[in-house]
N, C-alpha and C positions, 0 to 999 in steps of 0.2 A: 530143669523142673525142680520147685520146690515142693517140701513135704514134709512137714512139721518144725518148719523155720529152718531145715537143711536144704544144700544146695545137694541135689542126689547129681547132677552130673560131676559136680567137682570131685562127689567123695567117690562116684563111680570111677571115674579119671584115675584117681590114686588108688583104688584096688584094684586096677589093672595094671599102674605101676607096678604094686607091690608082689604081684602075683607072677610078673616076670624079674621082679629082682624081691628077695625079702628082705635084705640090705636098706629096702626105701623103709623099711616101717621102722627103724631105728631113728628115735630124737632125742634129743639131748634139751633138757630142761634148764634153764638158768634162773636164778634170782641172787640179788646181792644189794645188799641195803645198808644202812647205815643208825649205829644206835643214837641217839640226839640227848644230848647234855642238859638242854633246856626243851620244855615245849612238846610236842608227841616226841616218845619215847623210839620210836624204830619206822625210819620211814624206805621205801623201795622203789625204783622205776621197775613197773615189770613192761619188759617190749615184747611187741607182737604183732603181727602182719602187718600192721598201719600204723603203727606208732608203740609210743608208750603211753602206761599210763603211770601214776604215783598214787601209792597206799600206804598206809599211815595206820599205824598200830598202837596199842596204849595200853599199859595194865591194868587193871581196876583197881580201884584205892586202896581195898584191902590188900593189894601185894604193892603199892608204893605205886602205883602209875596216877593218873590224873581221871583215867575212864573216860579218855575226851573223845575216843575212837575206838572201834572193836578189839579185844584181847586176842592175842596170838590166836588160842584156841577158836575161836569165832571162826578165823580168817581160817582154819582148818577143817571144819564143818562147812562151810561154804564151799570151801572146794571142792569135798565129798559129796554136799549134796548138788554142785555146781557140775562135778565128772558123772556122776549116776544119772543126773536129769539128761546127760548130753547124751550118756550110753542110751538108757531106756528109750530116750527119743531116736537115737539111731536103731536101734535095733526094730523100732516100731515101722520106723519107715523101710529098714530093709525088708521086711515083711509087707508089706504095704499097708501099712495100721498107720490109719489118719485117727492121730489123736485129739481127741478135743477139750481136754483138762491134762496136764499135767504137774503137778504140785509135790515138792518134797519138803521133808523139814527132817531135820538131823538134830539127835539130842546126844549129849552124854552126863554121864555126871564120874566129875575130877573130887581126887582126896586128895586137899594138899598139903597134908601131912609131909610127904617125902620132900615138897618142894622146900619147906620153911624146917626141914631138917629135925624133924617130931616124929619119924616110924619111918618105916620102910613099908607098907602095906600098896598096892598097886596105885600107881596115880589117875589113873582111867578105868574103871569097873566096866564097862562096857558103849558099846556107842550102837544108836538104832536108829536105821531109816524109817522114815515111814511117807510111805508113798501114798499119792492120791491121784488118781487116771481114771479118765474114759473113752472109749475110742472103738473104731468098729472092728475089734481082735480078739482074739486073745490074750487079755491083759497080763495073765497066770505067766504063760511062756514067756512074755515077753519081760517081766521084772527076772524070771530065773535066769534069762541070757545076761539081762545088764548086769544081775550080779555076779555070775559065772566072770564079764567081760571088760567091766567096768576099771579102770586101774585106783581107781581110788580105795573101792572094796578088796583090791588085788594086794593094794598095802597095808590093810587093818591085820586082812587072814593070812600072810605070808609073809616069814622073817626074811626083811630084806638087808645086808651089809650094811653096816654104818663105818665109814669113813671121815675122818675127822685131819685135814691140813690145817696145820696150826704158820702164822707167823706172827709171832711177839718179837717185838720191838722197849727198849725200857727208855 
C-alpha cells in the first residue's frame, strides 16, 4: 500500500526488521567525487538502489566558480529540505495523515567573510525551514516529530565528530 508516495509495506517490512535486531538501522552513507581542473568545478556519482546518478557542483562567480550548476551550499539545503520532506511525509503516513500539499523551502544566509579570510564572525547565521502542508491530521504533531526525527535537522542541532583522512601525495 501506498501513502504519500511511500511504500508503507516495504517501510513496515524493515521496522520489523529493525525491531528484532537494531543493528539493521545502522547505514553507512558514502559520497566521493572529484574536483575538475576545467569545466564544473566538483562532480560525484552518488549510487543508490538502482543505479547512480552524477551531480555536478560550481561556485558562483563571486568565489571563482563559473555558477554553471548549484553551489555546494544549495546541494546542502536540498538535502535538508529533501531529508525533512521524506521525514514529515513518513511521519504523516505512520499516523495515517494522507497529505495533500506538501512543500519545503530552506533558506540561510552565509557571511563569507571567514571563507575569503576577512573575520572570523560565523559563516552561517542561521538556517530556516519553512513548511507548507495540508492533509487530514494533525499537521502541528506531525512537523514536531519530523523535526524531533529527521537526520538532517539531527545535524544542524547536534555537534556531530568531524574526522578528516588526509592522503597527500606530491
Amino acid at each position: 500500500m501506498k501513502l504519500n508516495n511511500l511504500d508503507m509495506d516495504k517501510a513496515g517490512a524493515f521496522l520489523e526488521e529493525v525491531k528484532a535486531d537494531k543493528g539493521k538501522a545502522i547505514k553507512t552513507k558514502h559520497v566521493e567525487g572529484d574536483w575538475n581542473f576545467s569545466g564544473v568545478q566538483f562532480t560525484a556519482a552518488l549510487e543508490h538502489a538502482t543505479g547512480k546518478t552524477i551531480v555536478e557542483a560550481d561556485g558562483p562567480p563571486i568565489m571563482g566558480g563559473s555558477g554553471t550548476k548549484p553551489d555546494p551550499v544549495q546541494y546542502c539545503l536540498f538535502g535538508l529540505a529533501a531529508c525533512f520532506a521524506q521525514t514529515f511525509a513518513s511521519v504523516a503516513a505512520e499516523k495515517g495523515v494522507e497529505l495533500k500539499r506538501l512543500k519545503i523551502a530552506v533558506e540561510n544566509k552565509v557571511n563569507l567573510t571567514k571563507p575569503l579570510g576577512l573575520g572570523d564572525e560565523p559563516i552561517v547565521e542561521n538556517v530556516k525551514l519553512i513548511v507548507a502542508a495540508s492533509g487530514n491530521g494533525d499537521l502541528k504533531e506531525i512537523e514536531q516529530l519530523a523535526k524531533e526525527r529527521c537526520p538532517g535537522v539531527y545535524c544542524l542541532t547536534n555537534p556531530i565528530k568531524l574526522e578528516i583522512e588526509s592522503n597527500f601525495e606530491n
